[in-house]
Backbone as a printed PyTorch tensor [residue, N CA C, xyz], in Angstrom:
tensor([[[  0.8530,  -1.1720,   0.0000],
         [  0.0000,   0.0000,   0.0000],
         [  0.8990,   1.2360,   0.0000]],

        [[  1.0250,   2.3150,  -0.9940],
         [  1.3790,   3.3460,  -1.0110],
         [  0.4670,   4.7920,  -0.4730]],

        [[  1.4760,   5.6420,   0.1030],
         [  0.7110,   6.4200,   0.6880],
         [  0.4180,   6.5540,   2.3140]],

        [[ -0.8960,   7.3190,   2.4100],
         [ -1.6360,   6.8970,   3.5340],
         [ -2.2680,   6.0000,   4.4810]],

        [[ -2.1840,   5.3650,   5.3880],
         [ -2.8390,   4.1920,   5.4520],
         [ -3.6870,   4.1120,   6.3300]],

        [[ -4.8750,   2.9980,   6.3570],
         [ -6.2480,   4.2400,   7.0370],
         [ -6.2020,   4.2340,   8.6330]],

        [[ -6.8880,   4.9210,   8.9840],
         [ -6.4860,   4.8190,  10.5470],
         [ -7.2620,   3.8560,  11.4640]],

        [[ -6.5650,   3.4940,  12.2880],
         [ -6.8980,   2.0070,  12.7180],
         [ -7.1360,   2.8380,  14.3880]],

        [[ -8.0070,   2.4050,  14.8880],
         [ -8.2860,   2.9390,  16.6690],
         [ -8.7570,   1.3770,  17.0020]],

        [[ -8.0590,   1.6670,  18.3590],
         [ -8.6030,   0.7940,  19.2860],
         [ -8.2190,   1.4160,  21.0980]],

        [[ -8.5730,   0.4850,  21.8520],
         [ -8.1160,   1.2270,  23.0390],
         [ -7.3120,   0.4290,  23.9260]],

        [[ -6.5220,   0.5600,  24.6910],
         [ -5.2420,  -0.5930,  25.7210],
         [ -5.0640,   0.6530,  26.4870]],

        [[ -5.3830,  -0.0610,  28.0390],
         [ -5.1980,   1.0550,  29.2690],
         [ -4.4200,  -0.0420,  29.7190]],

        [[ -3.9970,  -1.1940,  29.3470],
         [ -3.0620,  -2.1310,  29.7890],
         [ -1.3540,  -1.7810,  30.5460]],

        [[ -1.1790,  -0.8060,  29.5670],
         [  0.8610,  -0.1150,  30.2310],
         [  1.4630,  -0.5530,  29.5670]],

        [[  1.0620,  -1.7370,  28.6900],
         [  1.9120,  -2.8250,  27.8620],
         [  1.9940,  -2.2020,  26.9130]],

        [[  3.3240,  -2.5530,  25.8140],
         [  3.7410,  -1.9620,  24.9140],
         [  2.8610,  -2.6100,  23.4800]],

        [[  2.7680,  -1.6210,  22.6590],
         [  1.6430,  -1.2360,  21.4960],
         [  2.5280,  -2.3500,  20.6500]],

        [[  2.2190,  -3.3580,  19.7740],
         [  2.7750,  -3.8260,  18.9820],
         [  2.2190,  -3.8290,  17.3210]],

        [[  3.0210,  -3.0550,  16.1180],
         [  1.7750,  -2.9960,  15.2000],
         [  2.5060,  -3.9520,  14.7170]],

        [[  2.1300,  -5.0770,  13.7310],
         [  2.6430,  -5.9450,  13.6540],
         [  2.4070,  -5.6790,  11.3900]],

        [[  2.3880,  -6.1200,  10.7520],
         [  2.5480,  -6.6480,   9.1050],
         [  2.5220,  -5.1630,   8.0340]],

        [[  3.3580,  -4.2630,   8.6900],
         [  3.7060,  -2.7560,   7.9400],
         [  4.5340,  -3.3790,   6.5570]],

        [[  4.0960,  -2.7400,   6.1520],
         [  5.3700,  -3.1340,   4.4300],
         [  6.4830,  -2.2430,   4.7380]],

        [[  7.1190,  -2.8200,   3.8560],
         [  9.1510,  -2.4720,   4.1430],
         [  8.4920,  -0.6660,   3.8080]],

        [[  9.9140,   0.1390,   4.2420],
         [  9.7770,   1.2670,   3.9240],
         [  9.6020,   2.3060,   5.5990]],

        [[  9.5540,   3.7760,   5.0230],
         [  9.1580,   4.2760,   6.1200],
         [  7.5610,   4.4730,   6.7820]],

        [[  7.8550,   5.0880,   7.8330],
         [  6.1090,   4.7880,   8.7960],
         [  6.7200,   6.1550,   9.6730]],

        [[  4.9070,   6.5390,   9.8620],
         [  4.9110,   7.2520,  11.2480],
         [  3.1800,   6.6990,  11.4720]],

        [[  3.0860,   6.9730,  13.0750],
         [  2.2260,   6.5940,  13.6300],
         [  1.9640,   7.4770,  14.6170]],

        [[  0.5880,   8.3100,  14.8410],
         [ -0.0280,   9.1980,  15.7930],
         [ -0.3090,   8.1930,  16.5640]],

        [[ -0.1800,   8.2090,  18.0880],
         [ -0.8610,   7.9800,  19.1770],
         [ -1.5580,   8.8790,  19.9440]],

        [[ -2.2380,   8.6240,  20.3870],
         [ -3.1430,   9.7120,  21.0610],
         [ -3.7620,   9.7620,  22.4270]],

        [[ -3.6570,  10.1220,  23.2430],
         [ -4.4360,  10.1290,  24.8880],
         [ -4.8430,  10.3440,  24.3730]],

        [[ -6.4000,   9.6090,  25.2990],
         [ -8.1170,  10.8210,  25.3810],
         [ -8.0500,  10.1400,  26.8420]],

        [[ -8.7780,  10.5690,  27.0110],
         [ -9.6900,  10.4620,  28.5570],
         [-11.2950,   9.5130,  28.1320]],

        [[-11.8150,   9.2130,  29.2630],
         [-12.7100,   8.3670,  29.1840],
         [-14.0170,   8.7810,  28.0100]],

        [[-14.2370,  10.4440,  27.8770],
         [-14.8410,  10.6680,  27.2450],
         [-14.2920,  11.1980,  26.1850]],

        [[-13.3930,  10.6940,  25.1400],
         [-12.8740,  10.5660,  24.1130],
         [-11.9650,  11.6200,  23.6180]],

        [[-11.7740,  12.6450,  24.7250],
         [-11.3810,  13.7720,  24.3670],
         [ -9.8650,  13.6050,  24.7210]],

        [[ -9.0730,  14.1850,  23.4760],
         [ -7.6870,  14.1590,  23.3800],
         [ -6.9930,  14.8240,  24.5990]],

        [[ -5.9050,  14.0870,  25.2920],
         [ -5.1150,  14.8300,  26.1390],
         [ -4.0050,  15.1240,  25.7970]],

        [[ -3.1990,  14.2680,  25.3380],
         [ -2.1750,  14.3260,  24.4710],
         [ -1.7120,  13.2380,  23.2610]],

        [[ -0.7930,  13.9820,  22.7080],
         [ -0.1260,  13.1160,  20.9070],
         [  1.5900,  12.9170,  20.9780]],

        [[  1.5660,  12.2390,  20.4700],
         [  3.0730,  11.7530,  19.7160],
         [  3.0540,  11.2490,  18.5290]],

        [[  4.1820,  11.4120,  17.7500],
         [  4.2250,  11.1400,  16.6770],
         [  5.1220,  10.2780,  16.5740]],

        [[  5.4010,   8.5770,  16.0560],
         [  6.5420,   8.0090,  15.9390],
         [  6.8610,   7.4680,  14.9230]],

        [[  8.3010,   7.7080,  14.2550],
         [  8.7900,   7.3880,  12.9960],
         [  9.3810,   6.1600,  12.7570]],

        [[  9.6450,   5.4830,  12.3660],
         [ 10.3480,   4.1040,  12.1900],
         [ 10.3710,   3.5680,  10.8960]],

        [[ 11.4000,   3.0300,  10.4200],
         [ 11.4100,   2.0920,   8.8880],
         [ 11.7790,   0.7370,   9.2450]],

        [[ 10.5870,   0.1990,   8.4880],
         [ 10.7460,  -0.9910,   8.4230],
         [ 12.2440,  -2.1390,   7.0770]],

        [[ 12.9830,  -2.2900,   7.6030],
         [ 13.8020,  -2.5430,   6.1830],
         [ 13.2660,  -3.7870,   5.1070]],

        [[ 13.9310,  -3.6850,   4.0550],
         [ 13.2740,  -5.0000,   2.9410],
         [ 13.6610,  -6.1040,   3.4400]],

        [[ 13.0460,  -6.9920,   3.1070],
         [ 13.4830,  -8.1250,   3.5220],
         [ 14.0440,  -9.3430,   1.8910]],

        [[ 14.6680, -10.4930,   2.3690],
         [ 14.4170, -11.4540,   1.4900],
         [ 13.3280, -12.2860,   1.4660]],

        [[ 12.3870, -12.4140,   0.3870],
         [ 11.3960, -13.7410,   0.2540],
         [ 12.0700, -14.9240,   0.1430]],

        [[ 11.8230, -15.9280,   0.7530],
         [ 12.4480, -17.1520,   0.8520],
         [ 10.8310, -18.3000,   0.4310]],

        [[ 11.4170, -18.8650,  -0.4450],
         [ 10.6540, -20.0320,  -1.1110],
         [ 10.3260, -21.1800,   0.0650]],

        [[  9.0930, -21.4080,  -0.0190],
         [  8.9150, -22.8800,   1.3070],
         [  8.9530, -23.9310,   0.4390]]])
């Protein structure tokens, strides 16, 4: 998928760390977002990361 990619919400009050798991090679950023119980934003971050290419390997 090139581009934008659509935005995915869910919610974890868990502490445990966010895992996004099957991004295609290349770069990424990802908004996280506080809200509070009634949905309202407290705070954002923005995090950047690249995923590198990989080799396909034949089964």
């Amino acid at each position: 998928m090139r581009g934008r990619c659509p935005a995915w919400h869910w919610a974890d009050a868990s502490g445990e760390q966010l895992i996004i798991a099957g991004p295609p090679a290349g770069p990424h950023k990802i908004e996280i977002t506080l809200a509070n119980a009634n949905h309202q934003p407290l705070d954002r971050a923005t995090v950047s990361f690249a995923v590198p290419e990989t080799e396909s390997r034949a089964h």
